[in-house]
C-alpha positions as CSV (number, residue, x, y, z in Angstrom):
1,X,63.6,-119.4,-94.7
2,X,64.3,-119.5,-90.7
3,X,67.6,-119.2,-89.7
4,X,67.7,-122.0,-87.7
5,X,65.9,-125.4,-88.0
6,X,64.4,-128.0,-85.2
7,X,62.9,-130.6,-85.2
8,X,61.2,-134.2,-84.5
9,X,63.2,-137.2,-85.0
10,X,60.9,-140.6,-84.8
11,X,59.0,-143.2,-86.9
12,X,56.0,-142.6,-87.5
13,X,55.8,-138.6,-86.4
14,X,53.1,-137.4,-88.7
15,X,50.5,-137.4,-85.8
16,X,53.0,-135.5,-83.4
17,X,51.5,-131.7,-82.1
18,X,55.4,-130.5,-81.7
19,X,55.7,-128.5,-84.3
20,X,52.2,-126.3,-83.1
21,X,53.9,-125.9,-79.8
22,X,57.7,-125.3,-80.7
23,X,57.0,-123.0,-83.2
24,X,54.5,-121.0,-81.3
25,X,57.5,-120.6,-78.7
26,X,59.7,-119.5,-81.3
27,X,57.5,-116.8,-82.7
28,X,56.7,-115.4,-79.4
29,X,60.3,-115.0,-78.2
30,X,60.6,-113.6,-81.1
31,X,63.8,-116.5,-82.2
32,X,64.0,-116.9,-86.3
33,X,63.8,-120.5,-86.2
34,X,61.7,-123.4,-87.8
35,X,60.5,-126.5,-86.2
36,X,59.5,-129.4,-88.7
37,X,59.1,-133.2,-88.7
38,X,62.1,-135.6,-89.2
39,X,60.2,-139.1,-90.3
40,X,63.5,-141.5,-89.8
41,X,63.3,-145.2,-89.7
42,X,65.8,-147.4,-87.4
43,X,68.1,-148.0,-90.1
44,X,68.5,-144.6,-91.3
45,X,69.1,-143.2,-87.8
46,X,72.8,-143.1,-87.4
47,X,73.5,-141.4,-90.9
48,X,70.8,-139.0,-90.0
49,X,72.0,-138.1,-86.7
50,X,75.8,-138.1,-88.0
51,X,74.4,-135.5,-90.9
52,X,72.7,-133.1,-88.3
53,X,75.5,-130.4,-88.7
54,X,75.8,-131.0,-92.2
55,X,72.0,-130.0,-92.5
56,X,72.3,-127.0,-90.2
57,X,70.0,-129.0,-87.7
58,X,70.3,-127.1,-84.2
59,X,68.8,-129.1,-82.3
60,X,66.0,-131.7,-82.5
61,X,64.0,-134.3,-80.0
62,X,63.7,-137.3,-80.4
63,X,60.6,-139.8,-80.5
64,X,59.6,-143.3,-80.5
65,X,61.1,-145.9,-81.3
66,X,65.1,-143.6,-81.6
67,X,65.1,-142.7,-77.7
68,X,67.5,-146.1,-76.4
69,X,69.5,-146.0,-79.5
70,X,70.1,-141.9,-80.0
71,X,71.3,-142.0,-76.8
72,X,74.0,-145.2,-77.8
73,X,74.7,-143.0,-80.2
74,X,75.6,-140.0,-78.7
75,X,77.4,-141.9,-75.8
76,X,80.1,-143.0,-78.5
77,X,79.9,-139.7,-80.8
78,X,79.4,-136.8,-78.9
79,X,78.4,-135.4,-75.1
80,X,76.1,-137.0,-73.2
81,X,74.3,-135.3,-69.9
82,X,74.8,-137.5,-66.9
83,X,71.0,-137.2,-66.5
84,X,70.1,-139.0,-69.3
85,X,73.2,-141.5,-68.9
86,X,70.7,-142.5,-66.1
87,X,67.5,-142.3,-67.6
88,X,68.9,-144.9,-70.0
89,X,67.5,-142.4,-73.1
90,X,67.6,-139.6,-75.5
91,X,64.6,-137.5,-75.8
92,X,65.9,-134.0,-76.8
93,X,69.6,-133.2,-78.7
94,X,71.9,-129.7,-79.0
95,X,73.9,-129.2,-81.6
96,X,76.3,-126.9,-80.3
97,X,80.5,-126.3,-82.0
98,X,79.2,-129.0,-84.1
99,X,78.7,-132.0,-81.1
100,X,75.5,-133.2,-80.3
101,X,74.7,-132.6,-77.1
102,X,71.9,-135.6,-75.2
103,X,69.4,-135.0,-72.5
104,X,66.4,-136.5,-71.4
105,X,63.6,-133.8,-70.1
106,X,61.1,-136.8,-70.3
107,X,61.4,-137.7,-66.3
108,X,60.7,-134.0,-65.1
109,X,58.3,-133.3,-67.6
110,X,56.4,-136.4,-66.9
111,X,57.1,-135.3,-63.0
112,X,55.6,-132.2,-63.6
113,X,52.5,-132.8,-65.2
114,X,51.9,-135.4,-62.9
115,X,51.9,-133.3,-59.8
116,X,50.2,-130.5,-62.0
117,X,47.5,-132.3,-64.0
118,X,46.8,-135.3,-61.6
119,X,47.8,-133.8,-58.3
120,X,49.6,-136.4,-56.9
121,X,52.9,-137.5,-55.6
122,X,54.4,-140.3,-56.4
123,X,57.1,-140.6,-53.2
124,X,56.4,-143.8,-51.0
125,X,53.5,-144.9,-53.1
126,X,53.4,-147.6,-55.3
127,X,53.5,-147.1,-59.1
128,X,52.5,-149.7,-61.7
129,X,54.2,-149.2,-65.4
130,X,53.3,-150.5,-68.3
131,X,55.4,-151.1,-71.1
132,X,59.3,-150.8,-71.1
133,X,60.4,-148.4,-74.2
134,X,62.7,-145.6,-73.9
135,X,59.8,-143.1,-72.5
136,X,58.9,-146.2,-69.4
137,X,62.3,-146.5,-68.7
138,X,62.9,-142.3,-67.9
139,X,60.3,-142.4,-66.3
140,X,61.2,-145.3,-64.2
141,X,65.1,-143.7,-63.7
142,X,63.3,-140.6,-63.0
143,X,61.1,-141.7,-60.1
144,X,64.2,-143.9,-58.8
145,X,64.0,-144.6,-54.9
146,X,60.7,-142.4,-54.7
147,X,58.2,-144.7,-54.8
148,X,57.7,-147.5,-52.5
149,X,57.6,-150.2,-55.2
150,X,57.5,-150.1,-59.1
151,X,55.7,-152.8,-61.2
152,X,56.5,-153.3,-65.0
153,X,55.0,-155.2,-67.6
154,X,55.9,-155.7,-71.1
155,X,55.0,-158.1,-73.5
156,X,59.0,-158.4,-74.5
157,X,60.8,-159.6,-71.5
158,X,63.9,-159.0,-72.2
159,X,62.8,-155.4,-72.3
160,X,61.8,-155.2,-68.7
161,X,65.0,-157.5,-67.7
162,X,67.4,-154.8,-69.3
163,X,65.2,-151.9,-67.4
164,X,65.9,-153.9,-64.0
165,X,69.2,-154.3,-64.8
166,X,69.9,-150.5,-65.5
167,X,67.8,-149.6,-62.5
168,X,69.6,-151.7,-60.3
169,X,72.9,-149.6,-61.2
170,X,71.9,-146.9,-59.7
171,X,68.7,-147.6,-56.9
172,X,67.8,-150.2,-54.5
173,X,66.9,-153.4,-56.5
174,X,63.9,-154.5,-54.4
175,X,61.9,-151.4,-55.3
176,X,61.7,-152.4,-58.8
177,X,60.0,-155.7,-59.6
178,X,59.3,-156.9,-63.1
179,X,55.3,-158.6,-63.5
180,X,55.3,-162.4,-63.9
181,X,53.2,-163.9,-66.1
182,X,49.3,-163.9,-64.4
183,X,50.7,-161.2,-61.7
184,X,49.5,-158.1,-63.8
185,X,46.3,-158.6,-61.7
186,X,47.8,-158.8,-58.3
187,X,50.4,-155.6,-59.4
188,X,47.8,-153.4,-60.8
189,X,45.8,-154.0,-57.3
190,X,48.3,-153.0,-55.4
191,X,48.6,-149.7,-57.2
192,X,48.2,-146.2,-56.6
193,X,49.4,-144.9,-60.1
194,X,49.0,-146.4,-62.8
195,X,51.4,-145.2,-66.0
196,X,50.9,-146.3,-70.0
197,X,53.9,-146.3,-71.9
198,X,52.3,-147.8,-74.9
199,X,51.5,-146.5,-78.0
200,X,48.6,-148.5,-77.7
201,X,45.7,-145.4,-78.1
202,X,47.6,-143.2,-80.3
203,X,44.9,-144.4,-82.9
204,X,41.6,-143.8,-81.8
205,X,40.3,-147.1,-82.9
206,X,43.1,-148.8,-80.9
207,X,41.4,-151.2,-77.9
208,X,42.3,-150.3,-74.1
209,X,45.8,-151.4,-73.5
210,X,44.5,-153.2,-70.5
211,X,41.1,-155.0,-68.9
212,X,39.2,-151.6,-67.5
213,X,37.9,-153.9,-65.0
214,X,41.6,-154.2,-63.4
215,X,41.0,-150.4,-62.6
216,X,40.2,-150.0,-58.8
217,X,39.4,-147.5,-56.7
218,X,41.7,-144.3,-56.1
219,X,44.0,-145.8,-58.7
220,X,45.0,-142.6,-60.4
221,X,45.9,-143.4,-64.3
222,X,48.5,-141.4,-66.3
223,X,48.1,-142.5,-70.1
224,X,51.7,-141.3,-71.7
225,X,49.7,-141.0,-75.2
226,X,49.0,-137.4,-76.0
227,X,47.4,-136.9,-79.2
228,X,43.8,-138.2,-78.4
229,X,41.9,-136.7,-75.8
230,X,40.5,-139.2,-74.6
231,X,42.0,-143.2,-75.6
232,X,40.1,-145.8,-74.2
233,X,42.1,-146.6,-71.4
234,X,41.3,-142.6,-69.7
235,X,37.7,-143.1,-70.8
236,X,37.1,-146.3,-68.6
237,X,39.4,-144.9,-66.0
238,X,36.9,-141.4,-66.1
239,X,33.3,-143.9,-66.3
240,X,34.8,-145.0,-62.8
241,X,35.3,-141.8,-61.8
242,X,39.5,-142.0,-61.3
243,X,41.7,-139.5,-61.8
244,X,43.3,-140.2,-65.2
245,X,44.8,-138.0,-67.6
246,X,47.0,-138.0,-71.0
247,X,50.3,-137.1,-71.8
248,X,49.7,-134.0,-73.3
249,X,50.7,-132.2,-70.3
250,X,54.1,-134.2,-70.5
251,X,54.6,-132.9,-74.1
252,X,54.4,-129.6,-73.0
253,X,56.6,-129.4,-69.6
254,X,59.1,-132.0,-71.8
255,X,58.8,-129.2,-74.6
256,X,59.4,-126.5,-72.3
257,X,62.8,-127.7,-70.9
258,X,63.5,-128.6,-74.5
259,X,63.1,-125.2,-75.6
260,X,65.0,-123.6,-72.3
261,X,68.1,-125.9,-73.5
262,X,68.3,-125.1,-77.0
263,X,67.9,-121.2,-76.7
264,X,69.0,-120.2,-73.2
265,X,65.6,-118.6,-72.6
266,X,62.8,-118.9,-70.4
267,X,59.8,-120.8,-72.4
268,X,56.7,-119.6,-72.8
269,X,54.3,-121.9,-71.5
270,X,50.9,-120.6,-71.8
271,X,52.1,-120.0,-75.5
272,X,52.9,-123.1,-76.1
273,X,50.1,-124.9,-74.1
274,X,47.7,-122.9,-76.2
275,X,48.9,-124.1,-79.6
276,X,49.0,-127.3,-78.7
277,X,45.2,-127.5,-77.5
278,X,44.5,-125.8,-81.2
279,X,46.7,-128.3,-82.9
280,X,44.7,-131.0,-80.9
281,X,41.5,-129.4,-81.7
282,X,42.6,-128.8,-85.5
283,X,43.4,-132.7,-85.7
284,X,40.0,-133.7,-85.1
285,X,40.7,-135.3,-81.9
């Protein structure tokens, strides 16, 4: 038995390549610790999260649909980084003298990957998001004033209202604009990157989140959902020869910082990119 345990906290997380990745960065930096999936549903999440401790949980992140609320938590029950204060979520927790500890690596991983994997910047361009969960709204808090204008879309309005409202705390109001009903059109046109912070694709039988035939030219696409190579929505976006990619290279950078913050050490990226390509291959995707 490791002497330390990490893990996933979400609902479902059976499908999530984590594990591969974590504890291929464990083994290599040689670190005695064990990295396993934490299936919690909503209403279980504060006893689990109050129990970490007790279960000799050092540190775990944190996946759909806990992100908003682990962070609510944390904000009343332990220490809260100022960066995810912003972000609005909680993707990755410390345990450390028996407080959770929240971040949020979510923005500068998705940052990362998107300069690395689709080479592009997203600083005075305009940026179309769609859907308003916790890993939309990081993102969102992440790019702040960068971009020239950001567009989101959800099918819950009151979603997008309380991302506008959080935004507006800290960044100039008119950048962020939330899509009418009949403007997704108009928004997506307008576009140079176009993010999908859906699960829609996770399954590969799942329909494109959106009409391909709203994709124009030089829009690049960044689909958030890592574990399928290829979802519909990069496969129309590739047949008209944009640049699109999936998240998995968000997973990784996220990962990375994750790691860095749990064990004080430098993370092993080409490890961990590795095992997650296997774990992706192993899958059948």
């Amino acid at each position: 038995m490791a002497e330390l345990t990490y893990g996933l906290i979400g609902h479902p997380v059976e499908h999530s390549l984590s594990p591969a990745m974590q504890n291929a960065a464990f083994a290599a930096a040689k670190i005695d610790a064990e990295y396993k999936l934490f299936n919690v549903a909503p209403d279980n999440l504060e006893v689990f999260l109050r129990d970490l401790v007790k279960n000799n949980i050092a540190g775990a992140n944190v996946t759909i649909p806990h992100k908003v609320k682990a962070k609510e938590y944390i904000e009343k029950n332990g220490v809260l980084d100022k960066y995810a204060e912003r972000l609005g979520a909680v993707n990755t927790i410390k345990v450390e003298d028996g407080k959770l500890k929240g971040f949020n690596t979510d923005g500068p991983g998705f940052y990362r990957s998107l300069v690395e994997d689709l080479k592009f910047e997203p600083e005075g361009k305009t940026v179309f998001v769609l859907g308003a969960g916790g890993a939309a709204r990081a993102i969102i808090m992440y790019l702040g004033n960068g971009p020239k204008k950001i567009y989101v879309d959800d099918i819950e309005a009151c979603m997008t209202e309380e991302i506008k409202k959080h935004y507006e705390k800290y960044y100039d109001r008119h950048k962020l604009e939330v899509v009418k009903k009949g403007g997704k059109r108009e928004a997506i046109n307008s576009a140079d990157l176009l993010i999908q912070a859906t699960p829609v694709g996770m399954d590969s039988r799942d329909p494109p989140p959106i009409d391909i035939e709203l994709l124009h030219p030089g829009l690049r696409v960044y689909d958030l959902v890592y574990n399928n190579p290829m979802t519909k929505l990069v496969e129309g976006a590739t047949k008209k020869k944009l640049h699109a990619t999936t998240g998995l290279g968000m997973l990784l950078y996220q990962g990375a910082m994750a790691f860095e913050l749990w064990t004080g050490k430098k993370a092993p990226v080409d490890v961990m990119k590795r095992a997650l390509k296997g774990a992706l291959k192993a899958a059948g995707a």
